[in-house]
C-alpha positions in Angstrom: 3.1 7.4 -29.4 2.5 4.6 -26.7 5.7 2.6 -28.6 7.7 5.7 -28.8 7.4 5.9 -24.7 7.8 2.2 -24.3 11.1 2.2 -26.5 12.5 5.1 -24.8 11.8 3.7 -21.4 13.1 0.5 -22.2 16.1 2.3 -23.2 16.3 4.2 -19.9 16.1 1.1 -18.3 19.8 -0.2 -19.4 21.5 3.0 -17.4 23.0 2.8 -14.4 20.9 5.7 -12.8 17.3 4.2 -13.4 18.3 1.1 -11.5 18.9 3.6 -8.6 15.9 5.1 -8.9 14.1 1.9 -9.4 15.6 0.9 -6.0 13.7 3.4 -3.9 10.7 1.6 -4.8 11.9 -1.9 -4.7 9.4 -3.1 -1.8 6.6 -1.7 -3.5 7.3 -2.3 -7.1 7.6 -5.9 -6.0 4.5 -5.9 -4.1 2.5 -4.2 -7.1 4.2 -7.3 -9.2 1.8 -9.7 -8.1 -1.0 -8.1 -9.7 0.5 -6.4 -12.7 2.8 -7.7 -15.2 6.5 -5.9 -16.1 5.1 -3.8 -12.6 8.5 -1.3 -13.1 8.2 -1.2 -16.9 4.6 0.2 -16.3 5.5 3.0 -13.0 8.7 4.2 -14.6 6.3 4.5 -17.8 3.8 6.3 -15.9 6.3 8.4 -14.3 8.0 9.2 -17.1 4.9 10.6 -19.1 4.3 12.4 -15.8 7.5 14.0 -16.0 7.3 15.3 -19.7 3.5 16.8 -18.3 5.0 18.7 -15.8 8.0 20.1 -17.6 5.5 21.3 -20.2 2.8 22.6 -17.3 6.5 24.6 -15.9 7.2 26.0 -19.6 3.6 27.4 -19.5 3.2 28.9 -16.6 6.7 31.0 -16.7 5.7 32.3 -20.6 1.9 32.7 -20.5 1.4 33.2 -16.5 2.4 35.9 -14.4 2.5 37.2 -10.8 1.1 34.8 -8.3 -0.6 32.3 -10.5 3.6 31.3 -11.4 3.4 29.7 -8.2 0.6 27.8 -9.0 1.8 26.6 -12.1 5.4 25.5 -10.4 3.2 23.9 -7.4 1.1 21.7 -10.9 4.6 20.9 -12.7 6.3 19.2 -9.2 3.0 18.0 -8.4 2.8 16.1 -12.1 6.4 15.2 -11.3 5.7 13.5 -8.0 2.3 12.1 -8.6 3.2 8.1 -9.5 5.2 8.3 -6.7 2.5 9.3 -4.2 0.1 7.1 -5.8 2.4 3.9 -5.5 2.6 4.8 -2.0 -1.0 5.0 -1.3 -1.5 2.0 -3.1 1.1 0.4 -1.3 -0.1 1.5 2.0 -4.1 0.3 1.3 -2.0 -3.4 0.1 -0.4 -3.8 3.6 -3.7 -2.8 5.6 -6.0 -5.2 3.9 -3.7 -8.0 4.0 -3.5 -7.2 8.2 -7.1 -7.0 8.1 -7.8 -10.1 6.0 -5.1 -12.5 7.2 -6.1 -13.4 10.9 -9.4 -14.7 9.6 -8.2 -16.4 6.4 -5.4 -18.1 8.9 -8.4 -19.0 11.4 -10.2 -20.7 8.3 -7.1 -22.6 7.3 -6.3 -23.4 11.0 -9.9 -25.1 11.3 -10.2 -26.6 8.1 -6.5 -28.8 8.8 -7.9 -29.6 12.0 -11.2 -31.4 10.5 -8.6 -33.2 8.2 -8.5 -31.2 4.9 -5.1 -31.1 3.7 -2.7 -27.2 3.7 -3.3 -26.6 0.0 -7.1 -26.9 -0.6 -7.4 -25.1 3.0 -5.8 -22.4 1.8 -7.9 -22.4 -1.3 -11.2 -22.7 0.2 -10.3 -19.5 2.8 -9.0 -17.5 -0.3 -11.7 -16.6 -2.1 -12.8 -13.1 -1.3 -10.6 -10.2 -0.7 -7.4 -8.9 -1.1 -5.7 -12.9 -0.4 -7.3 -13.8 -3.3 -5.5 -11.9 -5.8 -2.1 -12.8 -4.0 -2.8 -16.0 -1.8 -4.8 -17.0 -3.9 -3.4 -16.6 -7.2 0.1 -18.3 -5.9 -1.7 -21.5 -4.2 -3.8 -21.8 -7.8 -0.3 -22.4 -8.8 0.6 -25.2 -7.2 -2.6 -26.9 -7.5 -1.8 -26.3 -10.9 1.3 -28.7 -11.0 3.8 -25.8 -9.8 6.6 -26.1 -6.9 5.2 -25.6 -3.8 7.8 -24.1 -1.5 9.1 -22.2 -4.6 5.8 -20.7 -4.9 5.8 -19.8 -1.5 8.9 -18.6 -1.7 8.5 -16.4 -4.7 5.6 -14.7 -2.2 7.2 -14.3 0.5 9.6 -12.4 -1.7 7.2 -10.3 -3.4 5.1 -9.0 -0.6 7.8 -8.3 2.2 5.9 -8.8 5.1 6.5 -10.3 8.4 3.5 -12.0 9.0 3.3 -13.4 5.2 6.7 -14.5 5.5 5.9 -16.9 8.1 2.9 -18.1 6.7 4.7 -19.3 3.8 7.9 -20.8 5.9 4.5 -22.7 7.8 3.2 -23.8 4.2 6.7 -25.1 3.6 7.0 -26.7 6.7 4.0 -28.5 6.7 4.7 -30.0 3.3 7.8 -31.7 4.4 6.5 -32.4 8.0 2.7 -32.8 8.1 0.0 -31.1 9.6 0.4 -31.8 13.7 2.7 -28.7 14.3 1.2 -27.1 11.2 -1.8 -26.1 14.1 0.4 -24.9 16.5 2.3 -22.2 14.7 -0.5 -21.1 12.9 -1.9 -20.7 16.5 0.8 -18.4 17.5 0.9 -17.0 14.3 -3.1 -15.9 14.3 -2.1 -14.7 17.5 0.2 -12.3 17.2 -1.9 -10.8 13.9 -4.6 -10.2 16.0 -2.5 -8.5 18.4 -1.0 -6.6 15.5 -4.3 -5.8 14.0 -5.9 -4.7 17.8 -2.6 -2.0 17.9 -3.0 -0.8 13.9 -7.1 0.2 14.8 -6.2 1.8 18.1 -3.5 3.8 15.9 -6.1 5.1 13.8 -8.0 5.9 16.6 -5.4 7.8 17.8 -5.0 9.6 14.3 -8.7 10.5 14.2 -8.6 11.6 17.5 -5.6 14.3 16.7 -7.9 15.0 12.8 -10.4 16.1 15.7 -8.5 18.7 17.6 -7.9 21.0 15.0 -11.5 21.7 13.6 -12.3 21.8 17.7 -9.6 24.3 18.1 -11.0 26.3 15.0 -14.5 26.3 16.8 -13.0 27.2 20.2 -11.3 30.3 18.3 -14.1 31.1 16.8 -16.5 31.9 20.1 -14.2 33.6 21.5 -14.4 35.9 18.5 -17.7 35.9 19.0 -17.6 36.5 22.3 -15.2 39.5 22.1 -16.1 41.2 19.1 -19.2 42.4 21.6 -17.8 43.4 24.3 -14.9 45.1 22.1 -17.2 47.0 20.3 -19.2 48.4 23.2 -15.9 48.9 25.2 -15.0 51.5 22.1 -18.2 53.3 22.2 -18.2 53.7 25.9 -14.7 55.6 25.2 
């Protein structure tokens, strides 16, 4: 069954329309890339067994169901339809805020480690060993010390992860290569600070989001005393009449 579903998908791949649909999800297929191999091979995969799930949930529900609990079933099929994609995005969005909340201290270790006189490369592998970094960082600088090019590996990350920050990381990892290690300090300087400044402004977002999570159970509460408040006086008001 598993062949039958990667030969059909394969097949899909060749048409004009999958590379479409493959498009929407460029960014975060190519993130996903760096830890899974064939990365849109696997998600249209997934999706597509997710697809044939929910047409069969929708076949069910309109012969079998009736009333109301159609609804329901329609609500299961689109949901079966839509789940890789929600889940890629999720995934995606967890990605991006551990590599924000990781980054400034890796480039801090990097920064001090090249100042006492280790060179870019084993800094980079000493301050990647825990974390999200590790898996991508990591995994690429393993590369190089492995006998790979280093400002093609850098270059293939840059690539793959579609960040800002990351992106100038690697252009410094480059740069230091053909330059050396005395201006290496100061843009990872600026560089550090501006992620911190990034990561101060994502936490006092999701303070902010917690905040407004907050209001509505408060608003709830706040409806429900004055219920209870009125229901009282309501009552008495009608037996007095």
């Amino acid at each position: 069954m598993n062949k039958l579903i990667d030969y059909l998908v394969k097949k899909l791949l060749k048409y004009q329309f999958m590379n479409h649909l493959i498009s929407r999800y460029s960014i975060n297929l190519k993130r996903q890339g760096l830890f899974i191999e064939d990365a849109e091979l696997v998600f249209i995969r997934k999706k597509f067994i997710s697809f044939i799930l929910g047409v069969i949930v929708l076949i069910i529900s309109l012969l079998f169901l009736k009333g109301l609990v159609i609804l329901y079933g329609l609500a299961c099929s689109i949901g079966c339809v839509f789940y890789q994609d929600m889940k890629l995005k999720e995934w995606n969005k967890t990605l991006v805020l551990e590599i924000h909340k990781d980054m400034p201290v890796m480039i801090m270790s990097v920064k001090l480690l090249i100042t006492a006189g280790m060179p870019m490369i084993k800094a980079i592998d000493v301050s990647t060993r825990k974390g999200i970094l590790s898996d991508c960082v990591g995994r690429i600088n393993q590369r190089v010390i492995n006998g790979a090019g280093l400002v093609k590996s850098y270059i293939y990350l840059s690539n793959q992860v579609q960040m800002t920050s990351m992106t100038r990381f690697c252009r410094i990892v480059a740069q230091d290569e053909k330059h050396g290690s005395k201006e290496t300090v100061v843009l990872l300087d600026k560089l550090l600070d501006d992620l911190w400044k990034q990561r101060k402004s994502v936490y006092l977002k999701k303070g902010e989001e917690a905040s407004t999570k907050l209001l509505l159970p408060m608003m709830m509460a706040l409806v429900s005393i004055l219920i209870a408040m009125m229901v009282p006086a309501l009552s008495q008001l009608f037996t007095v009449i």
